[in-house]
N, C-alpha and C positions, 0 to 999 in steps of 0.2 A: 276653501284653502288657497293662502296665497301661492303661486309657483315659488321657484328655489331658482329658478333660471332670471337674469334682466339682460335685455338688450336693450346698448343705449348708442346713439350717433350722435356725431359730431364734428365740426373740422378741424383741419389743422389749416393757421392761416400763419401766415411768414410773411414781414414785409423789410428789406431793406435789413436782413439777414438778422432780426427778431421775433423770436415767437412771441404770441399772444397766448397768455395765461390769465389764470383769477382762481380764485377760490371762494366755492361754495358749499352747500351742503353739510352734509356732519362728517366732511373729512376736512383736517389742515394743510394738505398738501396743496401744491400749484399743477391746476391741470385745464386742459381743453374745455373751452364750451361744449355743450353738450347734455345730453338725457334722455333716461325711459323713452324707446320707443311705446308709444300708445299702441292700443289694439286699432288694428287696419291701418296703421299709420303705415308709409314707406320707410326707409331711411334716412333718404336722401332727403323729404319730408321735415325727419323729425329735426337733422341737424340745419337746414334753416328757423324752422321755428324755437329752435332751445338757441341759436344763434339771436335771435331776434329779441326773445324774453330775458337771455341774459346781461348781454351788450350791446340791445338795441339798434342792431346791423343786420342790415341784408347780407346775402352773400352769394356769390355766381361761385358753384362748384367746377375746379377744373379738372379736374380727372374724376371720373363717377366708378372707376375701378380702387376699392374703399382697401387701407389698413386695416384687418382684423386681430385683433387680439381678444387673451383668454385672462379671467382672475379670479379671485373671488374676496367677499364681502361678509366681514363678522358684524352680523344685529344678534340683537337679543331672542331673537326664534331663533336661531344660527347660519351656518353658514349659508351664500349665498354664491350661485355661479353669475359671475358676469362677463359676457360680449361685449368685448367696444369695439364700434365699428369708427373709421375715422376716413372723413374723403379730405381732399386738399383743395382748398378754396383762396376767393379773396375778397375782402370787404369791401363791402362798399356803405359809405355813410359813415357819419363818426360816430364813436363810441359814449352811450347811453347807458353805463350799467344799469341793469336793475336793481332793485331792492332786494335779493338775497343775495345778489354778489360783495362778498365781504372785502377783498380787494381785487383788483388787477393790475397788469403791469405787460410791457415789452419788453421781454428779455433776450438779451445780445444770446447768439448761438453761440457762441463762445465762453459765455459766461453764466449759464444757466445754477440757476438754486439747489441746492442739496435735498428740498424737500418736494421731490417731485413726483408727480403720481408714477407708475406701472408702468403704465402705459407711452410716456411724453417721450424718453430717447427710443424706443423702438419705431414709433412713427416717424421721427424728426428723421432716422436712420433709413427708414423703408422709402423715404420720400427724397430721401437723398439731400438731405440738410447736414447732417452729420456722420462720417464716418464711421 
């Protein structure tokens, strides 16, 4: 039996008063790098390596005291609880999407997308990007 619960990490990276967004998966929204922690995996862990697989970046986390958030996820078994865990980082190396990243972009804090996941202004707020 699969769990009903996912927890997934990832950061939030900010440069020059633009987030870093993209879109993957089976949702269309614009959201954080990020994904499934694995079993025994850490956190802190996962959101380098889902950093690295998606936009082929390193990244030096600088606060390891992480944004948590709650949501959940309709599939077709049903509903699903999901954990997002989000640390505040910063890149290093250019960006290398990978192959299931459909697009990405830098979006001005100021001017951010309508279609954004859940989670994207409560971090950007928690982290003190936006009021």
């Amino acid at each position: 039996m699969n769990s009903k619960i996912i927890i997934a990490s990832g950061p939030v990276i900010v440069e020059n008063n633009q987030v870093l967004l993209n879109q993957h998966g089976d949702t269309d929204f614009w959201k954080f790098c990020g994904g499934q922690v694995k079993e025994e995996e850490k956190l802190l862990d996962t959101a380098k390596r889902r950093s690295k697989e998606e936009m082929g970046i390193e990244i030096e986390i600088l606060d390891e005291n992480p944004f948590i958030t709650y949501t959940t996820k309709e599939t077709p078994e049903g509903k699903l609880d999901v954990i997002l865990v989000h640390f505040l980082a910063k890149r290093i190396g250019e960006i290398k999407p990978g192959e299931d990243i459909r697009e990405w972009k830098w979006f001005e804090l100021n001017n951010l997308p309508p279609d954004l996941g859940p989670n994207i202004l409560p971090a950007l707020k928690h982290f003190r990007f936006l009021k």
